[in-house]
C-alpha positions in Angstrom: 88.7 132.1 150.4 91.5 133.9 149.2 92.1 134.1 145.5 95.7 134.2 144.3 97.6 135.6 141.4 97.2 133.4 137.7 100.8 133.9 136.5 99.7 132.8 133.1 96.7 135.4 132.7 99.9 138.0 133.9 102.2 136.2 130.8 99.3 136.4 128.5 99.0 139.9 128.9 102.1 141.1 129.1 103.0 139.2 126.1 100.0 140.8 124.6 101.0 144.4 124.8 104.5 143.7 124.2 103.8 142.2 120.9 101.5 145.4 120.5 104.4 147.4 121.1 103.6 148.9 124.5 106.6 148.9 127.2 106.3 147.1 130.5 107.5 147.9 134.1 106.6 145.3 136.8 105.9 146.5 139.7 105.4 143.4 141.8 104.5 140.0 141.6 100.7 140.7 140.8 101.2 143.9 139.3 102.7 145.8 136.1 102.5 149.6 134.3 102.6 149.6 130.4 102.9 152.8 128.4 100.7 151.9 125.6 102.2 152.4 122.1 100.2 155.6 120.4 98.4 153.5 117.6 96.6 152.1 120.0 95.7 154.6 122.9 92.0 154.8 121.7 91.1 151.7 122.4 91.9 152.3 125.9 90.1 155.3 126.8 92.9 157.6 125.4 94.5 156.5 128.3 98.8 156.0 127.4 99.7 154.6 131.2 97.3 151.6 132.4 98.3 149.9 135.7 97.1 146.2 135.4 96.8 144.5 139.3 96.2 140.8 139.0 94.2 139.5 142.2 91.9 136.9 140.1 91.7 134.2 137.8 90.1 136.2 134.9 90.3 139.2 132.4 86.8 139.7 132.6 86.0 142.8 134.4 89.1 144.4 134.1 88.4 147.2 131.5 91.7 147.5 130.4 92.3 143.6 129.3 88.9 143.6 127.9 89.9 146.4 125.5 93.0 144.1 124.6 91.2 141.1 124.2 88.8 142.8 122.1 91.6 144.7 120.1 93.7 141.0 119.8 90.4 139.4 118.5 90.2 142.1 115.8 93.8 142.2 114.4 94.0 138.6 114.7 96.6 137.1 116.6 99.5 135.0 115.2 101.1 132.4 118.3 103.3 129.0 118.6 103.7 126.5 120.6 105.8 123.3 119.9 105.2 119.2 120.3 107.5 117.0 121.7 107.1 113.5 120.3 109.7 110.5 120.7 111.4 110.4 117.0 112.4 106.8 116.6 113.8 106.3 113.1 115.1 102.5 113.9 112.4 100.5 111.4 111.1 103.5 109.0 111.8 101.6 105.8 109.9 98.7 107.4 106.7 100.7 108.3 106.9 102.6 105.4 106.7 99.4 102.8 103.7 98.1 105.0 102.0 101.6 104.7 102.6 102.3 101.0 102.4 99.7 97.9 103.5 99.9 94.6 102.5 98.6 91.6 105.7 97.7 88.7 108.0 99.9 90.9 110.7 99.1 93.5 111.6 102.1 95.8 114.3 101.9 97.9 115.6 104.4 100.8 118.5 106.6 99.8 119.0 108.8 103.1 116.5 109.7 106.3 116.8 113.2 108.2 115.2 114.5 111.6 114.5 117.2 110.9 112.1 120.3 112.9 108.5 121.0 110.7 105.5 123.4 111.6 102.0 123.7 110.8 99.5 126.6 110.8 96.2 125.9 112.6 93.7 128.6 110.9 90.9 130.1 113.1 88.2 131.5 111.0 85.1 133.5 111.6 82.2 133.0 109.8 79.7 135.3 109.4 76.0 133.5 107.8 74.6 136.9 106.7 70.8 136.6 106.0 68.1 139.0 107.5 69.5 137.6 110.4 73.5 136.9 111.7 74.6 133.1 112.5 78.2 133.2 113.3 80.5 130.3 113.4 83.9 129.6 114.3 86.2 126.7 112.4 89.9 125.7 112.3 92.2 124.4 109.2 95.1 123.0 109.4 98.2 123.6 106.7 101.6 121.8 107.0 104.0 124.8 105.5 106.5 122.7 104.8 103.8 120.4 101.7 100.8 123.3 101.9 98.7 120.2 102.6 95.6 119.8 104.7 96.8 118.0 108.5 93.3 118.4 109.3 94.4 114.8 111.3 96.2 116.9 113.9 92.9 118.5 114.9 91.4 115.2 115.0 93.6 114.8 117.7 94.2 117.7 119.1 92.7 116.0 123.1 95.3 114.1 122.9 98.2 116.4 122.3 100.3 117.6 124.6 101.2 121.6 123.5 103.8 122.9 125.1 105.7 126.5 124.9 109.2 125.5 124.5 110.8 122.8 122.6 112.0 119.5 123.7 114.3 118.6 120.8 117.7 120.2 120.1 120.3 119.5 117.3 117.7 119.2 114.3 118.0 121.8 111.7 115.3 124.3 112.5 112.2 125.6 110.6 111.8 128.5 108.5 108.6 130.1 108.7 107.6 130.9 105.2 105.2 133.5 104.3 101.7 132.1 104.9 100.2 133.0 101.6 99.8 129.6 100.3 99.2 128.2 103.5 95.6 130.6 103.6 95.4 129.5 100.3 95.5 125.9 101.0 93.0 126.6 104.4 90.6 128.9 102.8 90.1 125.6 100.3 89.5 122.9 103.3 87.3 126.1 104.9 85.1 126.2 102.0 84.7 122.2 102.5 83.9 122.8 106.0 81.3 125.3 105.7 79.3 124.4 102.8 77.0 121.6 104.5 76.0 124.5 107.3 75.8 127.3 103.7 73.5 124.2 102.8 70.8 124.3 105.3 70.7 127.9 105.6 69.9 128.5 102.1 67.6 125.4 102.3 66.0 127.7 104.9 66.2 131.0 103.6 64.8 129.3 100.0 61.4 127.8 102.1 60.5 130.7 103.3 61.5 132.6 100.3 59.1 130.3 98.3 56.5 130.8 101.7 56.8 134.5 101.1 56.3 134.4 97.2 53.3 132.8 97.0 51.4 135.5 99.4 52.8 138.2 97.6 51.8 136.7 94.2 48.2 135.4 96.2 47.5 139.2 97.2 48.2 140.8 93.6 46.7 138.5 92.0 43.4 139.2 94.2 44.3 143.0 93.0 44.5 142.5 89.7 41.3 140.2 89.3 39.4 143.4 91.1 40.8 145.4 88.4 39.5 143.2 85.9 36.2 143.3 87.6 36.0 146.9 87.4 37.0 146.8 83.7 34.3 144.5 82.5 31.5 146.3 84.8 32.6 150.3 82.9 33.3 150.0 79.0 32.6 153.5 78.1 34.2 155.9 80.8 37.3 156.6 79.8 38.5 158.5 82.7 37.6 155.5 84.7 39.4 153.2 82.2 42.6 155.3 82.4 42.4 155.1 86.4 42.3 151.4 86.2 45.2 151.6 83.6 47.3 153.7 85.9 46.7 151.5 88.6 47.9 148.2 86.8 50.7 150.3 86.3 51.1 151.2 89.7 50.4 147.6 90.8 53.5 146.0 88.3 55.7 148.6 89.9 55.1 147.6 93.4 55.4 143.8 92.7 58.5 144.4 91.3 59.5 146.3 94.5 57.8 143.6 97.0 60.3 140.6 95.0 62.9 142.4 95.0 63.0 142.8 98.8 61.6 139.6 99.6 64.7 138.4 97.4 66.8 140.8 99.5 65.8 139.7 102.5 66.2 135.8 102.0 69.7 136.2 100.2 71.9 134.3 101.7 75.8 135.8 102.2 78.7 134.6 103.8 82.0 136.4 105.2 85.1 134.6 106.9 87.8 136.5 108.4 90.8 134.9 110.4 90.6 135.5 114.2 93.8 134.0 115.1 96.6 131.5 113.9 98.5 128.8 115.8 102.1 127.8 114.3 102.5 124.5 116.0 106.0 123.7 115.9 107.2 120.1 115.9 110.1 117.1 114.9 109.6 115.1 111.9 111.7 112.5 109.8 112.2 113.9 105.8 112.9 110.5 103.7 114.4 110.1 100.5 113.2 107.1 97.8 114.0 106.6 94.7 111.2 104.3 92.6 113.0 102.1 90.1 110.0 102.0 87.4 110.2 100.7 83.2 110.3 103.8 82.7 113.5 105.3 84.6 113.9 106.0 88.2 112.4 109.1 89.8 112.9 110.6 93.3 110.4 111.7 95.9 110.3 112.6 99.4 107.8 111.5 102.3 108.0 112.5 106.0 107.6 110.2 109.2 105.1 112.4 111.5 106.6 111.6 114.9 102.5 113.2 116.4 100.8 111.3 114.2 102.2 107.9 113.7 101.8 108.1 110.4 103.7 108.8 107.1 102.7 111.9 105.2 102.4 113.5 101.4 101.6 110.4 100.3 99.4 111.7 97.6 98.6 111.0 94.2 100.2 113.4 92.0 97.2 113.5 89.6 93.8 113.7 91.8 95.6 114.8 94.8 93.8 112.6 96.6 95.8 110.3 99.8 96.0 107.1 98.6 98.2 104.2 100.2 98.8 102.2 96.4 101.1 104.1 94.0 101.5 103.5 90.0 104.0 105.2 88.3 103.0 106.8 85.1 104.7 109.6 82.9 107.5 110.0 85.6 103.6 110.7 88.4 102.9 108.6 91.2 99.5 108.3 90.7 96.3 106.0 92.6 94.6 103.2 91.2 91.5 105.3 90.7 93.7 107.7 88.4 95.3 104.6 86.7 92.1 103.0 85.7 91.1 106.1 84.1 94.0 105.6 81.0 
């Protein structure tokens, strides 16, 4: 069987060394030359010309797109991709007053936009550094337009349909901010993520710690009770005597030396570095409310997620917590939990 050309391993590559700075020439359908840029010549075998035929359906053994694979994994590597939901903004107000209740406050619509929105799906690498290496991989998703967890989008991620190009046209676009925050905001829901596995590795690491301990403090103890032996048996030689001293000595020394290396060696580190990040691109609808309360009226703004099906930043402005019940207190929308706390 004859294989044929995958167009989209071609695209991937060539996109990757463009982005890397390298130029391309095609030369045919299954074939291109790129003059790679000189940062990056030694990862190729000090090679500046590669010719890259494409006859398969794989980068695996082809030298030169395993060297850019490996060099993409290392720098990280920042793509997009857009969704293409139905906006229908016909009965917002309506869904939006089932979804959300308030407590002594009216809130009422004052305007509704479409408007474009993107998210930053985090891939992280974590390294579980003990005497041994355990290495897992976990995603976090950021909305940059709130800095919120949409960890919900990667609940549904086999049900999305990613595509390269956008759908919509006539919304105003989105700015990509500086992703700062947003690896603030993911480096929190990481630490959530990981600490149940950082559990039952120290849990691990602590039993055989403990294992470890009791030998070592088992065979000194044997030591020293020889010692003692020894002591009680010759009163009056006093070059014995110092012998034994020194050797006490020499024993306290080493069990300090043996615990700290079992301590070493069942310590328990942890590193996380970002692999790659997906800027999923998408429509949403931005509404304005105002909340008529006893105390004044206040403003907020909640988005329609077209993906989702589902309103978003409805959050209590104390905890920070979702919550689907709002009391208004010192000009804060806050939960009930927060409100039975005054």
């Amino acid at each position: 069987m004859n294989q044929t050309t995958s167009p989209d391993l071609k695209k991937f590559a060539k996109a990757a060394f463009e982005a890397l700075g390298s130029v391309i020439q095609d030369l045919d359908s299954d074939t291109f030359e790129t003059l790679i840029s000189d940062e990056y010549i030694s990862h190729f075998n000090g090679q500046d010309i590669l010719r890259l035929q494409f006859s398969g359906e794989s980068l695996l053994g082809m030298p030169a797109c395993e060297s850019l694979v490996s060099l993409l994994v290392g720098k990280g590597c920042l793509a997009k991709a857009y969704l293409n939901p139905v906006v229908n903004v016909g009965n917002l107000h309506e869904k939006f007053l089932k979804r959300v209740h308030w407590v002594y406050a009216k809130p009422y619509l004052k305007g509704c936009d479409v408007e474009e929105t993107g998210s930053a799906i985090f891939c992280f690498k974590v390294s579980f550094l003990t005497d041994d290496k355990t290495e897992r991989l976990y995603h976090a998703a950021v909305n940059l337009e709130t800095h919120r967890s949409n960890e919900r989008l990667l609940d549904e991620w086999k049900n999305l349909f990613v595509e390269s190009e956008p759908d919509y046209k006539g919304i105003p676009c989105f700015t990509l901010p500086k992703l700062e925050d947003a690896y603030q905001a993911a480096s929190v829901i990481l630490r959530g993520k990981v600490s149940p596995e950082l559990e039952k590795i120290k849990t691990l690491q602590e039993k055989f710690f403990k294992r470890d301990f009791e030998y070592m403090q088992e065979y000194y103890a044997g030591l020293v009770a020889e010692l003692d032996e020894k002591e009680r048996r010759i009163q009056a030689e006093d070059a014995v005597l110092r012998r034994i001293h020194d050797r006490r000595t020499s024993l306290a020394l080493d069990y300090k030396k043996k615990l700290s290396d079992i301590q070493e060696k069942y310590r328990v580190d942890i590193k996380a570095e970002v692999v790659n990040i997906l800027i999923l691109y998408q429509p949403w609808v931005r509404m304005v409310w105002g909340v008529r309360t006893r105390e004044g009226e206040l403003e907020r703004i909640f988005y329609w997620d077209p993906v989702l099906k589902d309103f978003s930043n409805t959050i209590c402005e104390e905890c920070l917590n979702s919550c689907d019940t709002f009391f208004v207190r010192n000009q804060k929308l806050i939960c009930r939990t927060c409100q039975e706390k005054v």
